[in-house]
PDB file with SEQRES, HELIX, SHEET and CRYST1 records, atoms N, CA, C and O in Angstrom:
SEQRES   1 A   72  UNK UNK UNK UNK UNK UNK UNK UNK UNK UNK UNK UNK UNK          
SEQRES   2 A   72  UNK UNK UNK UNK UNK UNK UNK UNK UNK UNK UNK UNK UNK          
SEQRES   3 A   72  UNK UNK UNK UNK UNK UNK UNK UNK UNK UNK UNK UNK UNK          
SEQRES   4 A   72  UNK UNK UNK UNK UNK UNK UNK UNK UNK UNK UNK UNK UNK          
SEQRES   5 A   72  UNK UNK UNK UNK UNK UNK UNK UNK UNK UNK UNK UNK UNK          
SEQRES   6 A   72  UNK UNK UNK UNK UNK UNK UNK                                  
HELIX    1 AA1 UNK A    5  UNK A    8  1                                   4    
HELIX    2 AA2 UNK A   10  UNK A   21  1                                  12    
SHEET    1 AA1 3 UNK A  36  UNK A  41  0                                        
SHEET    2 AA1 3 UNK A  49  UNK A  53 -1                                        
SHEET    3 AA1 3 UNK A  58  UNK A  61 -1                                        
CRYST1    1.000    1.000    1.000  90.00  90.00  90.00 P 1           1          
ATOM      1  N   UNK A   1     -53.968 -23.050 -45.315  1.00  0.00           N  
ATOM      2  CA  UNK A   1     -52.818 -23.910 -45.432  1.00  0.00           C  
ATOM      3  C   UNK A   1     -51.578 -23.042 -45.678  1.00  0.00           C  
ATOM      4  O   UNK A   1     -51.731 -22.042 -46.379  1.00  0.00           O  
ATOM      5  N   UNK A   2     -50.242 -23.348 -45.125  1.00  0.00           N  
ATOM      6  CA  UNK A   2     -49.293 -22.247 -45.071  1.00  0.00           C  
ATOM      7  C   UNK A   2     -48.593 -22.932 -46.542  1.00  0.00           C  
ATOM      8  O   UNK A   2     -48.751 -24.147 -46.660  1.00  0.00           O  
ATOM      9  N   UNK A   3     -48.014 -22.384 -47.390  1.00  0.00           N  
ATOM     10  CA  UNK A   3     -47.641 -22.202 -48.355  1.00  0.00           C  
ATOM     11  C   UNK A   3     -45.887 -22.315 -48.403  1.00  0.00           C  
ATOM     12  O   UNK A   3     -45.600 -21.134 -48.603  1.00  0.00           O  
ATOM     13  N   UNK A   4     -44.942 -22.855 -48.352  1.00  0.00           N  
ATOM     14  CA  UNK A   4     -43.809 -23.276 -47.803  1.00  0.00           C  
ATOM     15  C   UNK A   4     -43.211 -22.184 -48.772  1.00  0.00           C  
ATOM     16  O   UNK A   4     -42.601 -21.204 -48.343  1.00  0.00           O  
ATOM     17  N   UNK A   5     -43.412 -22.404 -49.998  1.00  0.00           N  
ATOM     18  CA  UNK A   5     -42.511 -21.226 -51.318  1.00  0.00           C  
ATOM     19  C   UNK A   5     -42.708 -19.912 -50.306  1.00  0.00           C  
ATOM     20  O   UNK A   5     -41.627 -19.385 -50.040  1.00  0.00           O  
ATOM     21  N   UNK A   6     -43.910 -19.252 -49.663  1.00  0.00           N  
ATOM     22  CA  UNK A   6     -43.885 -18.348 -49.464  1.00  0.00           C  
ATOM     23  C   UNK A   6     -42.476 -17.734 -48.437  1.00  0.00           C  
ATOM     24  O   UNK A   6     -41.921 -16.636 -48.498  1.00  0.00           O  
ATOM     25  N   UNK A   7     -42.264 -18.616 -47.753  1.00  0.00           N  
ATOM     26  CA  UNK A   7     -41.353 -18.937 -46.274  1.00  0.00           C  
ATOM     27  C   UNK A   7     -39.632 -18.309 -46.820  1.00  0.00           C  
ATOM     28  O   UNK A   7     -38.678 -17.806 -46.227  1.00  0.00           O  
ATOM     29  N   UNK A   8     -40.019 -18.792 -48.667  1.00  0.00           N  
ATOM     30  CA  UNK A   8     -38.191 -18.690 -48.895  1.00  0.00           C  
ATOM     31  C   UNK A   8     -37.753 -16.747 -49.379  1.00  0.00           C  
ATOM     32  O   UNK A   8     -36.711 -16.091 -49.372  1.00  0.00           O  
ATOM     33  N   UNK A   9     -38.932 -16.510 -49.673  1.00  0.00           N  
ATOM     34  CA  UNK A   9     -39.244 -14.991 -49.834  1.00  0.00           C  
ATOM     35  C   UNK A   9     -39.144 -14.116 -48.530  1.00  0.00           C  
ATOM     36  O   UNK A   9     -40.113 -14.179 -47.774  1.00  0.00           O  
ATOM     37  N   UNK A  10     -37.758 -13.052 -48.063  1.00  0.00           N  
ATOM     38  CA  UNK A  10     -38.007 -12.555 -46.943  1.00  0.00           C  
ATOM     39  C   UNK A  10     -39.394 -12.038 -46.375  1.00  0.00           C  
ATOM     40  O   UNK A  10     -39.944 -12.371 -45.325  1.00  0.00           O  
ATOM     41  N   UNK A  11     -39.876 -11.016 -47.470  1.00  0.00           N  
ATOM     42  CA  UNK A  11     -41.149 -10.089 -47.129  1.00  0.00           C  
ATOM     43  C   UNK A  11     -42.127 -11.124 -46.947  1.00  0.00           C  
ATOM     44  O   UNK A  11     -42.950 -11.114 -46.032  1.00  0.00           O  
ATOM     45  N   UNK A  12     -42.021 -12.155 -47.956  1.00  0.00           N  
ATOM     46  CA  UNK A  12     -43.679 -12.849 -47.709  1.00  0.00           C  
ATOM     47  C   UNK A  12     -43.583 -13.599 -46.137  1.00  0.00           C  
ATOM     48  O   UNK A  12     -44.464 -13.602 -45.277  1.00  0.00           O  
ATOM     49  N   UNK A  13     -42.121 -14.269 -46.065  1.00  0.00           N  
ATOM     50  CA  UNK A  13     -42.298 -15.019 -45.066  1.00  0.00           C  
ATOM     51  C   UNK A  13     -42.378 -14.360 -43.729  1.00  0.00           C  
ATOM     52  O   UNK A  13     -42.728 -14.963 -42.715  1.00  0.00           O  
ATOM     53  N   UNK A  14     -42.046 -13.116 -43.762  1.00  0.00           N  
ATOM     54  CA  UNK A  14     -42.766 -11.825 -42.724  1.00  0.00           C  
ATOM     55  C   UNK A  14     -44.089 -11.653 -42.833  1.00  0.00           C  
ATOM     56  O   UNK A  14     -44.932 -11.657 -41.937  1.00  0.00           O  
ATOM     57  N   UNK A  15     -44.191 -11.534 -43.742  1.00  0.00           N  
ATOM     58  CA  UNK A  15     -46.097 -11.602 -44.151  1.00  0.00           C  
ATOM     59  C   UNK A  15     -46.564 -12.743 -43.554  1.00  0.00           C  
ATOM     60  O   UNK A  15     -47.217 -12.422 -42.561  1.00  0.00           O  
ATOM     61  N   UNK A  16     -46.534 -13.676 -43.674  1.00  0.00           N  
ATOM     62  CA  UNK A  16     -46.697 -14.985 -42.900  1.00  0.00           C  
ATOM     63  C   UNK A  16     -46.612 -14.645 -41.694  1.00  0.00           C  
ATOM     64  O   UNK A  16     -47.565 -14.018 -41.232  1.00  0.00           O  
ATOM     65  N   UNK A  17     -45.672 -14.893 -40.984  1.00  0.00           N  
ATOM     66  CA  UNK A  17     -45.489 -14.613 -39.651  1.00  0.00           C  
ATOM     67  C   UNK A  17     -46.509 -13.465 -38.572  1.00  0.00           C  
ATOM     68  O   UNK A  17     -46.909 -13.491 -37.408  1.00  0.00           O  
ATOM     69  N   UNK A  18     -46.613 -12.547 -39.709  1.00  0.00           N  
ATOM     70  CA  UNK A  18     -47.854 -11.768 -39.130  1.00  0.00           C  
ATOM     71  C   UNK A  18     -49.502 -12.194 -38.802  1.00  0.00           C  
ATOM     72  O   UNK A  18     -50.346 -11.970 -37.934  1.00  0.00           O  
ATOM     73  N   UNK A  19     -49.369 -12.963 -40.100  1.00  0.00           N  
ATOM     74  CA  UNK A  19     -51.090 -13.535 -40.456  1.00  0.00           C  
ATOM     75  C   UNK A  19     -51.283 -14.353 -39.634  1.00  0.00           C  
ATOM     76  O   UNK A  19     -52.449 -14.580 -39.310  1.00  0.00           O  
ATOM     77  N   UNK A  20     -50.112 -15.131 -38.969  1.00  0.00           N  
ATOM     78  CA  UNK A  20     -50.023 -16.475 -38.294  1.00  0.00           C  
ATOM     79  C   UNK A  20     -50.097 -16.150 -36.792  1.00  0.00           C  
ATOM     80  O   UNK A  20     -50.817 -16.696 -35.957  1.00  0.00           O  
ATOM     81  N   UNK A  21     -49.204 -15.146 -36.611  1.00  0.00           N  
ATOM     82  CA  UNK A  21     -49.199 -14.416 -35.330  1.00  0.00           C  
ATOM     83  C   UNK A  21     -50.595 -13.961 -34.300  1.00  0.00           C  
ATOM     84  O   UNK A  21     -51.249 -14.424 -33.365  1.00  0.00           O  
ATOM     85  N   UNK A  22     -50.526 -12.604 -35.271  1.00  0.00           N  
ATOM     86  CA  UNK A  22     -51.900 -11.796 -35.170  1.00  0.00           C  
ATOM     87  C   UNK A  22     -53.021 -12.053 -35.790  1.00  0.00           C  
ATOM     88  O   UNK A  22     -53.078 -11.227 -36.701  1.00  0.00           O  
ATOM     89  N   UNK A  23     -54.040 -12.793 -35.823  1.00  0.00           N  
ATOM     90  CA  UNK A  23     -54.834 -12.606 -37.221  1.00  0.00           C  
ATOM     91  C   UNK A  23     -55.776 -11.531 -36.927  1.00  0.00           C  
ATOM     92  O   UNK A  23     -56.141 -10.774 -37.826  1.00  0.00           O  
ATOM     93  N   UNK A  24     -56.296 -11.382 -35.430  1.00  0.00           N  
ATOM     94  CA  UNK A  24     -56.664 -10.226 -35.389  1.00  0.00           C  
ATOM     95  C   UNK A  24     -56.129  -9.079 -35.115  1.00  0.00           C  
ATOM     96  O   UNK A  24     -56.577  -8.391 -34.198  1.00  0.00           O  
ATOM     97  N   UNK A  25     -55.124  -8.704 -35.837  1.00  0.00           N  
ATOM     98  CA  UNK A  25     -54.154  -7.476 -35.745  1.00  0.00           C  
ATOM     99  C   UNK A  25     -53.259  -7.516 -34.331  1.00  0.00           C  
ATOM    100  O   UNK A  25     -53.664  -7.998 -33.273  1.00  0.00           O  
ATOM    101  N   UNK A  26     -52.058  -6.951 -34.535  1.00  0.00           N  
ATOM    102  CA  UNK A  26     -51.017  -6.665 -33.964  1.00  0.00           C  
ATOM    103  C   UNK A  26     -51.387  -6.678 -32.544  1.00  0.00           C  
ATOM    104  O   UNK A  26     -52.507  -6.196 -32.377  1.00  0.00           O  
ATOM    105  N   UNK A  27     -50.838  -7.054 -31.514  1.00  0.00           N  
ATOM    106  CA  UNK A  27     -50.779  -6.533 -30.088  1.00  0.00           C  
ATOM    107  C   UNK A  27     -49.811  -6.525 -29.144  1.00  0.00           C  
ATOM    108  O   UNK A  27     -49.136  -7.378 -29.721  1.00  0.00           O  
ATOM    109  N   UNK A  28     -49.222  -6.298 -28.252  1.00  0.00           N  
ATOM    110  CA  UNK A  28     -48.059  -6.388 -27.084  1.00  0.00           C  
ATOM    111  C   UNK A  28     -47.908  -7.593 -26.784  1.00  0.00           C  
ATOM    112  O   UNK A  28     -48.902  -8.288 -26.571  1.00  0.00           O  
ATOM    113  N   UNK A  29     -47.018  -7.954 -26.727  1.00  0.00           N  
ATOM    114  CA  UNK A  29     -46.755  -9.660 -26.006  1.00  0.00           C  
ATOM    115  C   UNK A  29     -46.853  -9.406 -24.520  1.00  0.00           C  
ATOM    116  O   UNK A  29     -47.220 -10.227 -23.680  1.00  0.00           O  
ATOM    117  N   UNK A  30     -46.398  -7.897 -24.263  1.00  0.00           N  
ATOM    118  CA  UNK A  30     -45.992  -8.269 -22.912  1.00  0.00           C  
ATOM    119  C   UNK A  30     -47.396  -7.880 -21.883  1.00  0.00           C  
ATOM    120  O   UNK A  30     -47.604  -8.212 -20.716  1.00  0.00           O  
ATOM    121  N   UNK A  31     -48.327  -6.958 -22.927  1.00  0.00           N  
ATOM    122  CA  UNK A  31     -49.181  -6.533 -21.829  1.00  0.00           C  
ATOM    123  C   UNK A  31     -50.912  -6.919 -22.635  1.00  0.00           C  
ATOM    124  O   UNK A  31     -52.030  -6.634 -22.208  1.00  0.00           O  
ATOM    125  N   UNK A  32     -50.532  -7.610 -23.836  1.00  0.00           N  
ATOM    126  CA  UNK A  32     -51.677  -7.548 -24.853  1.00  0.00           C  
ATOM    127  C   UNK A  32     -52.465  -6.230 -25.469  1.00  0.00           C  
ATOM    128  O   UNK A  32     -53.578  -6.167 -25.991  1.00  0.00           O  
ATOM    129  N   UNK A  33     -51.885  -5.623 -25.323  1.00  0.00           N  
ATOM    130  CA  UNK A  33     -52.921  -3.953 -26.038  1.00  0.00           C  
ATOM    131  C   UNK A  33     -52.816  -3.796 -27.202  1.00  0.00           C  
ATOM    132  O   UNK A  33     -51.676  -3.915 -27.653  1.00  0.00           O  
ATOM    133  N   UNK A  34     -53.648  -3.554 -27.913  1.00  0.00           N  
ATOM    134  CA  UNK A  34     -53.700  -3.784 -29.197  1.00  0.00           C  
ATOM    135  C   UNK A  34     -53.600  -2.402 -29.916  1.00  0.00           C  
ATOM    136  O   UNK A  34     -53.837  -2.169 -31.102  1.00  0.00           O  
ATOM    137  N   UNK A  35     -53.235  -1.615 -29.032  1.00  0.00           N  
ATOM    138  CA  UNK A  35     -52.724  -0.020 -29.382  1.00  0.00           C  
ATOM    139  C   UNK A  35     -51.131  -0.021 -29.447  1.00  0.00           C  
ATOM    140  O   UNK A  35     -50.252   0.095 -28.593  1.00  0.00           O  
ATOM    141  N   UNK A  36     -51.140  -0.209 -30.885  1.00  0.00           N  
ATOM    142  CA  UNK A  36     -49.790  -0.560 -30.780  1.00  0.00           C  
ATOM    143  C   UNK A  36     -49.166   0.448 -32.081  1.00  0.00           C  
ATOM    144  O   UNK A  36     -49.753   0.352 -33.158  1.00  0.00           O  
ATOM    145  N   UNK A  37     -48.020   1.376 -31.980  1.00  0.00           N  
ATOM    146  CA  UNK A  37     -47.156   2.297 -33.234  1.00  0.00           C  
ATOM    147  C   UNK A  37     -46.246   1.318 -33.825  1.00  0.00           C  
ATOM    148  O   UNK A  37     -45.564   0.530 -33.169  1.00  0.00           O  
ATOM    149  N   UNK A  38     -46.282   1.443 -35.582  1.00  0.00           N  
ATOM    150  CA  UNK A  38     -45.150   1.074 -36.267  1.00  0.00           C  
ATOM    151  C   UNK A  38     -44.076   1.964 -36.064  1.00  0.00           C  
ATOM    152  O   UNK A  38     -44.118   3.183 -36.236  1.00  0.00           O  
ATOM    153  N   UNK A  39     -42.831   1.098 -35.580  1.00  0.00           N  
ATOM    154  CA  UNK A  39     -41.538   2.234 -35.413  1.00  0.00           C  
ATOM    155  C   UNK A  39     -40.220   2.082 -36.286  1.00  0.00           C  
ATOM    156  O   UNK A  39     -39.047   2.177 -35.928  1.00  0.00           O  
ATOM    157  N   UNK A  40     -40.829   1.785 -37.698  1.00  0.00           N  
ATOM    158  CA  UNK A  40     -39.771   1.249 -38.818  1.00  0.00           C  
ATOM    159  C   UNK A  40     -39.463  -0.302 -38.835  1.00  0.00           C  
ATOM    160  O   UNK A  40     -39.969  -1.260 -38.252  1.00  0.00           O  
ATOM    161  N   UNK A  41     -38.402  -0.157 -39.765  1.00  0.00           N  
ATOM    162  CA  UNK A  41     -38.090  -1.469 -39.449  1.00  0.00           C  
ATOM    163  C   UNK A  41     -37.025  -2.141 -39.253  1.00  0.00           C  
ATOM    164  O   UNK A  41     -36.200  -1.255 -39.472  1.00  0.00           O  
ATOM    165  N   UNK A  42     -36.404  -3.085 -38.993  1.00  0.00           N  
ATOM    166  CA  UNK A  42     -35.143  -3.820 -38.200  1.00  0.00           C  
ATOM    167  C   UNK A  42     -34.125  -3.369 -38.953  1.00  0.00           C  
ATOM    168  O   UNK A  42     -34.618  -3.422 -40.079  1.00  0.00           O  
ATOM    169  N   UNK A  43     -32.672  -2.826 -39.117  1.00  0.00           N  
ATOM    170  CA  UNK A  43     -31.328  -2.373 -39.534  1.00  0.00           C  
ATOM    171  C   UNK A  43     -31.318  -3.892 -40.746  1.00  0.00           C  
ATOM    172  O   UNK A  43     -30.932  -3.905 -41.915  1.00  0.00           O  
ATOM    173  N   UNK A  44     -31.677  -4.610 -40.224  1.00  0.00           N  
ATOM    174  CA  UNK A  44     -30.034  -5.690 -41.108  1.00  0.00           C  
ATOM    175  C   UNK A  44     -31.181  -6.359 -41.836  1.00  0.00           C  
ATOM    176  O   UNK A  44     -30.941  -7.040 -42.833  1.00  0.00           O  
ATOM    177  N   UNK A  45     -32.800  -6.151 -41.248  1.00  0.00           N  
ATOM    178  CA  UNK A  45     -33.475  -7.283 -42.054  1.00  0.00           C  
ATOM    179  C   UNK A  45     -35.382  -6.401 -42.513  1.00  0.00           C  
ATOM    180  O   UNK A  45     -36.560  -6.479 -42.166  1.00  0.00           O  
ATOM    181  N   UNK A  46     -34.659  -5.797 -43.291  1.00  0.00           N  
ATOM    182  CA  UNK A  46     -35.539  -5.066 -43.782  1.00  0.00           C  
ATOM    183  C   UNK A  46     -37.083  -5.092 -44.037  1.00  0.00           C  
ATOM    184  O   UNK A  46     -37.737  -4.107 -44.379  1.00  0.00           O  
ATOM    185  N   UNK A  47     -37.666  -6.571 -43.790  1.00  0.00           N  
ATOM    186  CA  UNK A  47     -38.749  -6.908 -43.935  1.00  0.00           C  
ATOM    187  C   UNK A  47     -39.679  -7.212 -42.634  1.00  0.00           C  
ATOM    188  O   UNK A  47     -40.828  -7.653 -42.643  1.00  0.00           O  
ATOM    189  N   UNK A  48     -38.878  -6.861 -41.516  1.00  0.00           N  
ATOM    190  CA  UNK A  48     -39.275  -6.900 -40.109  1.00  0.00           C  
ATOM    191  C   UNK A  48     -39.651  -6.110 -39.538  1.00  0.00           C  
ATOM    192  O   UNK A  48     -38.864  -5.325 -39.009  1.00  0.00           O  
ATOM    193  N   UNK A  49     -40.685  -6.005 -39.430  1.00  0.00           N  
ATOM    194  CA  UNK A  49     -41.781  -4.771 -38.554  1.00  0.00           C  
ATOM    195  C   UNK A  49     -41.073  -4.441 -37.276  1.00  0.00           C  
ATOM    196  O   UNK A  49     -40.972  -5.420 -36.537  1.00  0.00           O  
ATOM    197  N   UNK A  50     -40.510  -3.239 -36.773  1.00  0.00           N  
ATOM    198  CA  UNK A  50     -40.892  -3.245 -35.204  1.00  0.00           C  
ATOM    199  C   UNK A  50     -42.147  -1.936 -34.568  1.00  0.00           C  
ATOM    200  O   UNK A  50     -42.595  -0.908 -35.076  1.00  0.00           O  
ATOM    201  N   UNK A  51     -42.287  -2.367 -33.747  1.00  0.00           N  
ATOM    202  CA  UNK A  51     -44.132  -1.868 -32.908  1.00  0.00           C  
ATOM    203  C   UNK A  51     -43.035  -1.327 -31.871  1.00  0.00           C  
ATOM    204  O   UNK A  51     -41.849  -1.626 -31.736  1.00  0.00           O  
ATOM    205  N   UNK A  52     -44.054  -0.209 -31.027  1.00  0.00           N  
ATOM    206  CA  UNK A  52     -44.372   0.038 -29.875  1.00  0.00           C  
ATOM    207  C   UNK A  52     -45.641   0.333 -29.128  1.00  0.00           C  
ATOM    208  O   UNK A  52     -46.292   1.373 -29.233  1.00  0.00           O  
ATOM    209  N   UNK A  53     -45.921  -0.700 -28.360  1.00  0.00           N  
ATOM    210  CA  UNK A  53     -47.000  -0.705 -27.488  1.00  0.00           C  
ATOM    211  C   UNK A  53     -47.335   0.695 -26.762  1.00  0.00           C  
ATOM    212  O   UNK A  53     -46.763   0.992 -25.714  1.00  0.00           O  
ATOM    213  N   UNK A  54     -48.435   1.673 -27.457  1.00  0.00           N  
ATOM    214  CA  UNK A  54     -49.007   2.573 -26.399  1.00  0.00           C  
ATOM    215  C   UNK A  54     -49.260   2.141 -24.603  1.00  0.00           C  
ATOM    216  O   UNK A  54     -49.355   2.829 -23.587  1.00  0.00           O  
ATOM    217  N   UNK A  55     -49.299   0.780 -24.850  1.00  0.00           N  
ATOM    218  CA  UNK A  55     -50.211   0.975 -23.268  1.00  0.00           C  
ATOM    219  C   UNK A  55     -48.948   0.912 -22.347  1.00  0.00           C  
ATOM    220  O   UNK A  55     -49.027   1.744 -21.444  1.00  0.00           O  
ATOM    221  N   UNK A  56     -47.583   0.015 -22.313  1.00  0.00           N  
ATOM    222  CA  UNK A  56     -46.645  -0.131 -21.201  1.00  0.00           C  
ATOM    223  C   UNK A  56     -45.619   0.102 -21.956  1.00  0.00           C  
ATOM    224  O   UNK A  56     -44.584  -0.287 -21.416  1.00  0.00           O  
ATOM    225  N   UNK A  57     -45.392   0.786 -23.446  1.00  0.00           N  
ATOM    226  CA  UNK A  57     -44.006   1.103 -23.710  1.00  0.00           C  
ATOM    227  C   UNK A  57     -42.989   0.071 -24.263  1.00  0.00           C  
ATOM    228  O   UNK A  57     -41.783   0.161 -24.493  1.00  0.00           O  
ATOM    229  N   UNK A  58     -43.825  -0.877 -24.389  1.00  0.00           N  
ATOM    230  CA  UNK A  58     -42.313  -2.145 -24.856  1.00  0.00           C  
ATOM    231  C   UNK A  58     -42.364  -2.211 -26.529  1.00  0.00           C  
ATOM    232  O   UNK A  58     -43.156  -2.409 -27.450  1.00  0.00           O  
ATOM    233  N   UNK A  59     -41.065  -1.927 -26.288  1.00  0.00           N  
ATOM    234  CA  UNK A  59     -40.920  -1.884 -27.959  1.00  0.00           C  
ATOM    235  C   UNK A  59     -40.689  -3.352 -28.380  1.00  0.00           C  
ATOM    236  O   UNK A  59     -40.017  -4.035 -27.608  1.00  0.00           O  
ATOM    237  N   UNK A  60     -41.285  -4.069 -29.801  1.00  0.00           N  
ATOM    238  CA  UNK A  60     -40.900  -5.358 -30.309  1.00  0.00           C  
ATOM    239  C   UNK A  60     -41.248  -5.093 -31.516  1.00  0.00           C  
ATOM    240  O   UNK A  60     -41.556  -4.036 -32.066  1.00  0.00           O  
ATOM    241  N   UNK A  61     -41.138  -6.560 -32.014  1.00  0.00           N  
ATOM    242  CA  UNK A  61     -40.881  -6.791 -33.584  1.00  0.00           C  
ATOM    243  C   UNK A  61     -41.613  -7.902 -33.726  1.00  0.00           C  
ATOM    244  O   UNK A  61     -42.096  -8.376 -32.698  1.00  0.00           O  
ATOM    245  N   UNK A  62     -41.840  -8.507 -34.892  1.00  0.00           N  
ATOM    246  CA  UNK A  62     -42.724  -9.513 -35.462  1.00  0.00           C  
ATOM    247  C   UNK A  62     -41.756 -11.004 -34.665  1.00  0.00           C  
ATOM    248  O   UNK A  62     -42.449 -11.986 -34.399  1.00  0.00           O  
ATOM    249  N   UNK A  63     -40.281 -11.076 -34.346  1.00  0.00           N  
ATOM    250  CA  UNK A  63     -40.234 -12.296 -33.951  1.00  0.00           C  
ATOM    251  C   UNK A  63     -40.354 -11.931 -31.953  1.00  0.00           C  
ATOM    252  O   UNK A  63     -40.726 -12.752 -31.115  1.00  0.00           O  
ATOM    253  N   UNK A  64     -40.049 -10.934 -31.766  1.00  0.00           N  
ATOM    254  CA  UNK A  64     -40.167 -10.857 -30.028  1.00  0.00           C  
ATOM    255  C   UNK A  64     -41.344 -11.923 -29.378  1.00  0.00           C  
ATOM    256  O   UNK A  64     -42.519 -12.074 -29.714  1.00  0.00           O  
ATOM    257  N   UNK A  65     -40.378 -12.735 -28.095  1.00  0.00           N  
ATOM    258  CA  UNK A  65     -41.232 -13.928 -27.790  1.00  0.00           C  
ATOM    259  C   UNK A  65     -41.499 -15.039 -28.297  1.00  0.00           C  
ATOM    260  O   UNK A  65     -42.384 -15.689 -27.742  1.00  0.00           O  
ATOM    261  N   UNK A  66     -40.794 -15.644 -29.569  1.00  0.00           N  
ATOM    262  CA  UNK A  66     -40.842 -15.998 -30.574  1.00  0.00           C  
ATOM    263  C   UNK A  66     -39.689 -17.362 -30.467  1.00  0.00           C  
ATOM    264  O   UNK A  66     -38.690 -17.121 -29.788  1.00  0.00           O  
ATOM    265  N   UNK A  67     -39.784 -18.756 -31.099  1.00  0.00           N  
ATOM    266  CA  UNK A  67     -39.091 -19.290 -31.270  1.00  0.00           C  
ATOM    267  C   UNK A  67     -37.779 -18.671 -31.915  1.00  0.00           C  
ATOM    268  O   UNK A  67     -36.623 -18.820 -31.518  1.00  0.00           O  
ATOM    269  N   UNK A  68     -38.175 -18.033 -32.863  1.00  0.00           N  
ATOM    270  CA  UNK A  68     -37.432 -17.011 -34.046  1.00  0.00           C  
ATOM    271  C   UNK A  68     -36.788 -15.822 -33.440  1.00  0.00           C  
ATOM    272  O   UNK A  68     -36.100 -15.065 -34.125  1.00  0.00           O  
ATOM    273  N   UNK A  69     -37.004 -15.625 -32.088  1.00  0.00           N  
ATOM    274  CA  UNK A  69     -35.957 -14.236 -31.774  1.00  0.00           C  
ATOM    275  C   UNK A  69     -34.538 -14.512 -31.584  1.00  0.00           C  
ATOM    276  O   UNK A  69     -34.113 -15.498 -30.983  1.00  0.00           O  
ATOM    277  N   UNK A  70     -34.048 -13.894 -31.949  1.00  0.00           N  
ATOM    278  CA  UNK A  70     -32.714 -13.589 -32.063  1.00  0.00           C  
ATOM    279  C   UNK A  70     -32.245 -14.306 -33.132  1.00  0.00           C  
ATOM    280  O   UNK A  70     -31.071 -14.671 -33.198  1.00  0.00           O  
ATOM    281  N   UNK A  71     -33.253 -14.591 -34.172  1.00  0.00           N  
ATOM    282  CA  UNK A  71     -32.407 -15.597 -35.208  1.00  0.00           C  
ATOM    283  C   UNK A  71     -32.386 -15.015 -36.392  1.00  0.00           C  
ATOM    284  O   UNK A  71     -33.313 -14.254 -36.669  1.00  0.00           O  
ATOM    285  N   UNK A  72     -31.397 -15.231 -37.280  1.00  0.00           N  
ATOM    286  CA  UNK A  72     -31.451 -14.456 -38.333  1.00  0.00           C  
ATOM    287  C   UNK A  72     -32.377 -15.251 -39.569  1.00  0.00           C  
ATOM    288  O   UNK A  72     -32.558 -14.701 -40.655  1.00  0.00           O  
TER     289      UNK A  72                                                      
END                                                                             
């Protein structure tokens, strides 16, 4: 059950978003590979993962593809 308090917490509600996302770990949206590098994290929102996919190179983040992209 998702936990709404968690949602008002930046990090947790990143935490969320992951568990909800991936549950079996991280992968490419664009090509699915699950060989994927942490490449820090977002300038303005510190609790936002961004990846790069070993297999085709596309770099993203926990909202890429996402109702939530581009939103602050």
């Amino acid at each position: 059950m998702l936990n709404l308090v968690n949602l008002l917490d930046d990090a947790k509600c990143y935490e969320t978003v992951r568990q909800l996302r991936w549950p079996e770990g991280v992968h490419c949206p664009k090509c699915g590979c699950e060989q994927v590098n942490k490449r820090g994290k977002d300038d303005t929102q510190p609790n936002r993962q961004r990846y790069c996919c070993q297999g085709c190179g596309k770099q993203f983040d926990d909202l890429t593809d996402t109702i939530f992209a581009g939103r602050r």
